[in-house]
ROGUZA-92272 format. One record per residue (C-alpha): y, z, x; residue in three letters. Coordinates in steps of 0.05 Angstrom, whole numbers, padded with zeros to 5 digits, always signed. Layout:
REM ROGUZA-92272
YZXAla
...
END
This chain:
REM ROGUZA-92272
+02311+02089+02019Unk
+02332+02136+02062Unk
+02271+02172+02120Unk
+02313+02233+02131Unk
+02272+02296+02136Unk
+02227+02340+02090Unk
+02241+02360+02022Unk
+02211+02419+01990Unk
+02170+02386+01936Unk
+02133+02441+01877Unk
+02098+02409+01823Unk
+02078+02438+01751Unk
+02034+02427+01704Unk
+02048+02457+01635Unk
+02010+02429+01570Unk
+01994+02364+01602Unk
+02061+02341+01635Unk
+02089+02338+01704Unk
+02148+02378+01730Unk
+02179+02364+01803Unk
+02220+02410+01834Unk
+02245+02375+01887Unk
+02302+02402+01933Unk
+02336+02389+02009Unk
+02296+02443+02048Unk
+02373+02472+02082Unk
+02386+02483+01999Unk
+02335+02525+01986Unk
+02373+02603+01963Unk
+02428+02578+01966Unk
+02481+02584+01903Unk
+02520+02530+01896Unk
+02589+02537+01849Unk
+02644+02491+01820Unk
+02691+02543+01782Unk
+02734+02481+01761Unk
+02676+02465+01712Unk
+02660+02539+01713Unk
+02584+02517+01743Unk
+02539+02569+01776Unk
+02471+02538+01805Unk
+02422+02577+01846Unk
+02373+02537+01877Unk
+02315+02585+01865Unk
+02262+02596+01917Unk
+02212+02623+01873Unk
+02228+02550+01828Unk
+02239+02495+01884Unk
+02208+02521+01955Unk
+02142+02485+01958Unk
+02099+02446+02003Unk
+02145+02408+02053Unk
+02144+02337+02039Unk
+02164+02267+02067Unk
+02214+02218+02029Unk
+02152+02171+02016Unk
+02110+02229+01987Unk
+02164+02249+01946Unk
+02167+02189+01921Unk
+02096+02180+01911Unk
+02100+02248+01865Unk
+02149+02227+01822Unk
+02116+02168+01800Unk
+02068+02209+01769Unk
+02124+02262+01737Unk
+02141+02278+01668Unk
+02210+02289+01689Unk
+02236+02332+01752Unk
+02287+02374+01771Unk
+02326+02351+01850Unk
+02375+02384+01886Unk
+02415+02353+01957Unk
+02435+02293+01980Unk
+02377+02271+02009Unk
+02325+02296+01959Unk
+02373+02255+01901Unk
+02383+02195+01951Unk
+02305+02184+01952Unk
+02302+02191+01877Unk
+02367+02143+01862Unk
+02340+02091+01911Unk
+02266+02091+01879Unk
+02294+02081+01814Unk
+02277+02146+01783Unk
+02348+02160+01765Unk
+02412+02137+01754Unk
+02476+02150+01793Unk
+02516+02175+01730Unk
+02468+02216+01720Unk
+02488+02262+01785Unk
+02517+02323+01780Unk
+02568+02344+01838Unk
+02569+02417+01838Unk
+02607+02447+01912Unk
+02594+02369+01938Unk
+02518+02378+01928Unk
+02483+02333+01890Unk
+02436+02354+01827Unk
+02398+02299+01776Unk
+02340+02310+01724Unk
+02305+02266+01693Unk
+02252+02263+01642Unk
+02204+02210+01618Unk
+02191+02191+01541Unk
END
């Protein structure tokens, strides 16, 4: 797993579940576009930009998620390498990085 540096890290609770909103803190504002695919994402501040967390506490939040939404390479890294997600399950959209998951 990778020890790169903080990710912003926002957590919701809505009618008992767990939402993560976990993104690369250089991503946050930023709009990121594939027109090939015709893809528009805007990494939201007022959705993502939460407390500033390690790779181990993000992590450590996860375990504990209904499902999350991550954005950047080193905010997805931490999630593939935990197990949380799987790498077909990432989204390349302007060479950045974007998985979801949700639990059952």
């Amino acid at each position: 797993m990778t020890s790169g540096g903080k990710i912003y890290v926002k957590i919701y609770n809505v009618e008992g579940e767990v939402l993560v909103a976990a993104c690369d803190v250089e991503l946050i504002g930023a709009t990121l576009i594939d027109s090939t695919r015709r893809v528009k994402f805007y990494v939201d501040p007022l959705f993502f930009k939460g407390e500033l967390r390690s790779p181990e506490e993000l992590v450590e939040v996860l375990k504990k998620a209904s499902g999350a939404n991550l954005v950047g390479k080193n905010t997805v890294e931490v999630a593939l390498s935990a197990g949380f997600i799987h790498e077909e399950a990432i989204l390349l959209v302007d060479n950045v990085p974007i998985a979801f998951f949700t639990r059952a």
